[in-house]
C-alpha positions as CSV (number, residue, x, y, z in Angstrom):
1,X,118.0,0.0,83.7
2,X,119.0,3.6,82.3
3,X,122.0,3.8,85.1
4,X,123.3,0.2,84.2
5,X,123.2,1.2,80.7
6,X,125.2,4.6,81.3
7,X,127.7,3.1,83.3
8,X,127.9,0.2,80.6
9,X,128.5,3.0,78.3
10,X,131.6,4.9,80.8
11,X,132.8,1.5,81.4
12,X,133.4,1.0,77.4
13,X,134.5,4.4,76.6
14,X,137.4,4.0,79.4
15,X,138.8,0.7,77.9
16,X,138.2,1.9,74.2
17,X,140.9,5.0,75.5
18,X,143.2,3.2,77.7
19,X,145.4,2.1,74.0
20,X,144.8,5.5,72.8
21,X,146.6,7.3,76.0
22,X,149.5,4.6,76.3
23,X,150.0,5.4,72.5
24,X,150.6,8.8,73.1
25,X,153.8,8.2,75.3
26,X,155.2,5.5,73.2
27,X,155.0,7.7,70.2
28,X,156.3,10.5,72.3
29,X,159.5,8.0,73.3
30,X,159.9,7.4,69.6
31,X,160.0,10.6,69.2
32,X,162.6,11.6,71.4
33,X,164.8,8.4,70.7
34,X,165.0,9.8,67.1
35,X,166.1,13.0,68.2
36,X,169.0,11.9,70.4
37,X,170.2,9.7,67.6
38,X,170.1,13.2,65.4
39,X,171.9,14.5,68.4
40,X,174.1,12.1,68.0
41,X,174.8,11.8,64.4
42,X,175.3,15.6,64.4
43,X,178.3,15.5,67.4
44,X,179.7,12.6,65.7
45,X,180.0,14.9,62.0
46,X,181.4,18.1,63.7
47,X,184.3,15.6,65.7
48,X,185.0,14.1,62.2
49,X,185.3,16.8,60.1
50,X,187.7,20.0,59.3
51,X,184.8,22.3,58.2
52,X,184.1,24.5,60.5
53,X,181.7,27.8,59.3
């Protein structure tokens, strides 16, 4: 009975993290879909502009 219960209790602690983990990598995309659209913001300034420091 105790080993049905513990492996009850790994079985629901595996699902419970499996949205956790997949929310770290779409967060993380996010992340660095934001940053190439900075990227890309920035180029598209420095081609359009006579200022130059």
């Amino acid at each position: 009975m105790r080993q049905n219960a513990r492996l009850l209790l790994a079985l629901a602690t595996l699902v419970a993290a499996v949205p956790l983990l997949t929310a770290c990598y779409t967060t993380r995309g996010a992340g660095e879909d934001l940053q190439a659209a900075g990227k890309g913001i920035t180029n598209s300034a420095d081609k359009n502009t006579n200022y130059k420091p």
